[in-house]
N, C-alpha and C positions, 0 to 999 in steps of 0.2 A: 644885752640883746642876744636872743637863742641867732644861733649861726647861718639856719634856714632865712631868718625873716630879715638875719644883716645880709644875706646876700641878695634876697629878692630888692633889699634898700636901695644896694647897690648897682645894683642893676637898672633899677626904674630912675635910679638917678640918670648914671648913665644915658640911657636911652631917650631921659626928656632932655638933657645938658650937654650936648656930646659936641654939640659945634664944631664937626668937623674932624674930630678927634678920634684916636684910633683907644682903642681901650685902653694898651697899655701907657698912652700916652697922658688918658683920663686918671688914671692910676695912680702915675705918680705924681700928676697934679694935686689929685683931691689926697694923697695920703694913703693909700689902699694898698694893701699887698696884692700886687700883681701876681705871683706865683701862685699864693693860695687860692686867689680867687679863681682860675684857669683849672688849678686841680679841683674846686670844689665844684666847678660847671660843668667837668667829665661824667661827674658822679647826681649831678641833681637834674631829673629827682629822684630822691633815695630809692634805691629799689630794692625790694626785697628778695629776701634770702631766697637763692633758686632752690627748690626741688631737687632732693637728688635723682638722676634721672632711673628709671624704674625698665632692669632685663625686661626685653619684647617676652610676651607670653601670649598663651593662646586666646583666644577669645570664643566661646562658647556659641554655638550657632543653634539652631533649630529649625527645622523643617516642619510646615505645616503640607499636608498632604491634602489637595481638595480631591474628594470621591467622587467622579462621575456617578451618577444616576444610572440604574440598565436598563430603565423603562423610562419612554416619554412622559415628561411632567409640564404643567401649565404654569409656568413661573409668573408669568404677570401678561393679564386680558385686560385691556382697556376697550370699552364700547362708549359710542358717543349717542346720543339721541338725537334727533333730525335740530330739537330746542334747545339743543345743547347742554345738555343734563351729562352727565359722565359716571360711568359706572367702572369699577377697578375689579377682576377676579383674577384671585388669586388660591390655586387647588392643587396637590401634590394628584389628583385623579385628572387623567384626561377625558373618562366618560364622565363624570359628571359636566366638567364642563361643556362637553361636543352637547349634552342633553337640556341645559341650559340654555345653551344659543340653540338649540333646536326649538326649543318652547319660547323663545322670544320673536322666533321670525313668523 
């Protein structure tokens, strides 16, 4: 039996059989080496090989620069109609749009 699956045995033994019993008390009852199973419980479950750990280094940034505008622009016109119809303008021109609501009132 692979080693992983005798200890998980042992284990689920244990824990349905214990009656009161301290492990290493289960141990030498059922026949089990008590030492190795204590060492193999430190270690389960296996863990893998660490990473060795990696010099701090720099991390590369970047700056997005947003451009103010130098002139008034119409970023988002929402008009609603009395029937509630809805209209969205959207114009880098602010005469067109003032010309538009001019022609709609």
């Amino acid at each position: 039996m692979e080693t992983k699956e005798y200890f998980e045995k042992v284990m689920q033994d244990y824990n349905q059989h214990r009656s009161g019993r301290s492990l290493r008390k289960y141990c030498k009852e059922e026949g089990v080496d008590y030492d190795w199973l204590i060492e193999y419980k430190k270690n389960y479950p296996p863990r893998k090989a660490e990473a060795a750990p990696t010099a701090p280094g720099f991390i590369s940034l970047s700056l997005e620069e947003k451009t103010v505008p130098s002139v008034w622009q119409v970023a988002q016109l929402v008009l609603s109609s009395p029937t509630g119809d809805m209209v969205e303008i959207k114009s880098n021109n602010l005469l067109v749009a003032a010309e538009l609501l001019r022609k709609m009132s």
